[in-house]
C-alpha positions, -999 to +999 in steps of 0.1 A: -022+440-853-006+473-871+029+472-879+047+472-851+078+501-844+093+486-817+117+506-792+136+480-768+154+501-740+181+483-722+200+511-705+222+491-678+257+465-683+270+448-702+257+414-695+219+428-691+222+445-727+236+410-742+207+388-724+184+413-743+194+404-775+164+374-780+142+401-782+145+413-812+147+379-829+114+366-816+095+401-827+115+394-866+106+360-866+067+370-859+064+403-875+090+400-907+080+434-917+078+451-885+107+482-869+129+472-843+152+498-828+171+495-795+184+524-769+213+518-754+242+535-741+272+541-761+295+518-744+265+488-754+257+498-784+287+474-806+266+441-787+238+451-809+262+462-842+256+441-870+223+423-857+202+412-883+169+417-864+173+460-851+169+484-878+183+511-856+209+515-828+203+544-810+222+558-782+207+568-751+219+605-734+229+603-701+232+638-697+203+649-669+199+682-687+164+700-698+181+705-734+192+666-741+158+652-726+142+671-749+160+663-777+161+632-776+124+634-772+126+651-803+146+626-823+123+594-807+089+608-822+104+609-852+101+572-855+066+568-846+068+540-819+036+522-809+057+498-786+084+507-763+096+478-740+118+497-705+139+465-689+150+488-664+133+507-645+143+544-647+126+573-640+141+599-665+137+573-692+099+565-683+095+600-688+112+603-717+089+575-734+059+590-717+065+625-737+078+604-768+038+598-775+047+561-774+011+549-765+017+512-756+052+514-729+059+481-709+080+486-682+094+457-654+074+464-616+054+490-605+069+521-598+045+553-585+063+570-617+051+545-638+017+544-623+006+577-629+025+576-670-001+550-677+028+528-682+023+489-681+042+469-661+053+430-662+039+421-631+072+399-609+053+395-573+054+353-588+085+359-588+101+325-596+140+331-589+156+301-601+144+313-637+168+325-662+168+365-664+171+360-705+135+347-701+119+372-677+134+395-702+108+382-730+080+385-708+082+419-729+068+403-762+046+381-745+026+411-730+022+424-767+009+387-778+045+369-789+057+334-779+086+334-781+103+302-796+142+304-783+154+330-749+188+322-763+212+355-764+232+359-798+259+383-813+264+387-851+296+392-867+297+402-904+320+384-932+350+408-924+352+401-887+344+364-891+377+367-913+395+388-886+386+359-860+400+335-881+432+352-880+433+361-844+423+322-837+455+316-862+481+339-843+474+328-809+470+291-811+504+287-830+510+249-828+474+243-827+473+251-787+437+255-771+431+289-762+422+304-728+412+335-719+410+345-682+387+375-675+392+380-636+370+413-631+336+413-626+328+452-617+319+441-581+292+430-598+295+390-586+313+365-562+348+367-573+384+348-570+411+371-555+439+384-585+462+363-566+441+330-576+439+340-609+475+341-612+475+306-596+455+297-628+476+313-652+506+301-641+493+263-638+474+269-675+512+278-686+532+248-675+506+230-706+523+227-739+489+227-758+477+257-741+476+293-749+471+320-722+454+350-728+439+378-707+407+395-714+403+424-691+401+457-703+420+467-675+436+438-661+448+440-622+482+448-614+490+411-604+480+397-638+499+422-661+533+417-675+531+374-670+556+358-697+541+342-722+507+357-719+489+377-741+466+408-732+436+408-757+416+435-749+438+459-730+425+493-735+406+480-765+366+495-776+336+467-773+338+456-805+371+447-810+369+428-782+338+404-789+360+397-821+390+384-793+360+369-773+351+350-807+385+337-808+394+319-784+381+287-772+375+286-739+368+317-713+375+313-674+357+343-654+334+349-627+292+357-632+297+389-658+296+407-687+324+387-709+306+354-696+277+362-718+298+378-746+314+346-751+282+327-748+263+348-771+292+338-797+293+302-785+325+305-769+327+276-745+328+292-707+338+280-677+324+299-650+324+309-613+293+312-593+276+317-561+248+290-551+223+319-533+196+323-554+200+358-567+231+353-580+224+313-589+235+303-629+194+288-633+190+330-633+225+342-644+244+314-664+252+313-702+233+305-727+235+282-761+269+272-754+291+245-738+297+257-703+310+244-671+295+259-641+321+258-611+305+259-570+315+261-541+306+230-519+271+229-507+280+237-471+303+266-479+277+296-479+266+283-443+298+280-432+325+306-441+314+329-468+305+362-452+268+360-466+276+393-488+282+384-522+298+413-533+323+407-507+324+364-511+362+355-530+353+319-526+385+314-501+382+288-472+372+251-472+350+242-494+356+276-516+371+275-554+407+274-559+433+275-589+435+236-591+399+234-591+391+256-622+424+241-637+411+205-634+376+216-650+396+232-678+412+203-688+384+181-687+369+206-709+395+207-733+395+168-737 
């Protein structure tokens, strides 16, 4: 095979750009010599920052202008792809790779758009749904010929902000407390406890000696902020800084989203919320390469009282997830 100049487009959240991140690995670990860039947006782009494996970061324009398509078309020939992988399917994007002269495109289903681009397609009609997204996602390099050897996501940090960790780790735990980070906002993007549960949590976490509180939400609900004795890690911060306050702590409590697989990426030990319908199951969405708990409902809830929307379940009712529950499989965690 030529060398390979590889263009991985991951264009979507958070979580979707992090469970992306084998990708590049496997291609390294098959191709040493070969390019690997990534397009992402700009709020994405510090999950890929320092990553041994992509040789470029580049940053995808959202802007549905004539002038930045083609200027970014501009910029992507440049490179000389023969390999551009599309994990979401997007028409202006398609396009883009179409006019890029990118001859071999893989793109996930069928779309008409992609049809008539000559773009192939990683075909999901066997869909089987209790496998992990993470894998489906390196279908990609086995269509071009690649086994890949590990799906597990990762997140590299470089000597400095291995030593900023350290420190963080060193202010918050004090007297050697564990230390938990509650992340309770998912973007509507996943079954969810109510603010007012979280605060159940915090405030049971609290009444623990050998526990430190933290709160990782960028913009944490009114109900959560100004709680003594809790810190607010991430408040306003930019990615980056806080996947270095994701490194730091020890354990992360949060529903199915993006900070789940931050911390899992960095093997921060997660314990996490979760729906048992299959599209939103942890066999498709869990973390990966860490120590997690996965915490259910009981088996008759979904039947029984949640609405059957999860966008709209907050796990309340018999049978649902409450404070005490996530508190209980916290400390069994911690011991």
């Amino acid at each position: 095979m030529n060398q390979i100049r590889l263009l991985i487009t991951r264009i979507d959240r958070i979580g979707d750009v992090v469970l992306s991140t084998p990708i590049p690995r496997e291609v390294k670990r098959k191709y040493p010599k070969s390019f690997v860039a990534v397009l992402v947006r700009d709020y994405t782009k510090d999950i890929y920052e320092n990553n041994p494996y992509v040789d470029e970061i580049i940053v995808y324009n959202k802007d549905e202008n004539d002038f930045s398509f083609w200027q970014m078309m501009k910029r992507l020939r440049k490179y000389k792809f023969n390999h551009a992988f599309m994990l979401l399917p997007d028409e202006r994007l398609n396009w883009l790779l179409f006019f890029s002269s990118i001859k071999n495109r893989i793109g996930v289903g069928h779309k008409f758009y992609q049809f008539i681009s000559f773009t192939k397609y990683i075909n999901r009609r066997k869909y089987i749904p209790l496998r992990h997204e993470a894998d489906y996602c390196l279908d990609m390099i086995r269509k071009i010929g690649i086994e890949p050897q590990s799906i597990i996501p990762e997140i590299y940090l470089s000597n400095d902000e291995k030593h900023k960790v350290s420190e963080i780790k060193k202010m918050l735990s004090n007297n050697k407390k564990t230390i938990i980070g509650i992340n309770s906002t998912s973007g509507n993007s996943a079954p969810n406890l109510q603010p007012e549960e979280y605060k159940k949590i915090i405030n049971k976490l609290l009444e623990f000696d050998n526990i430190k509180v933290v709160v990782t939400d960028y913009n944490p609900p009114a109900e959560l902020q100004n709680i003594n004795g809790v810190d607010y890690l991430n408040k306003g911060k930019p990615l980056r800084e806080s996947i270095l306050n994701f490194a730091a702590i020890d354990i992360l409590i949060s529903s199915s989203t993006g900070p789940m697989h931050i911390a899992a990426a960095l093997n921060t030990k997660t314990i996490s919320l979760f729906c048992p319908l299959t599209a939103c199951s942890p066999k498709l969405w869990g973390p990966l390469g860490n120590i997690s708990e996965i915490v259910l409902p009981q088996e008759n809830y979904c039947s029984t009282v949640c609405p059957g929307d999860p966008k709209k379940c907050d796990f309340t009712g018999d049978g649902g997830i409450n404070a005490e529950l996530v508190v209980n499989k916290t400390i069994n965690l911690i011991q």
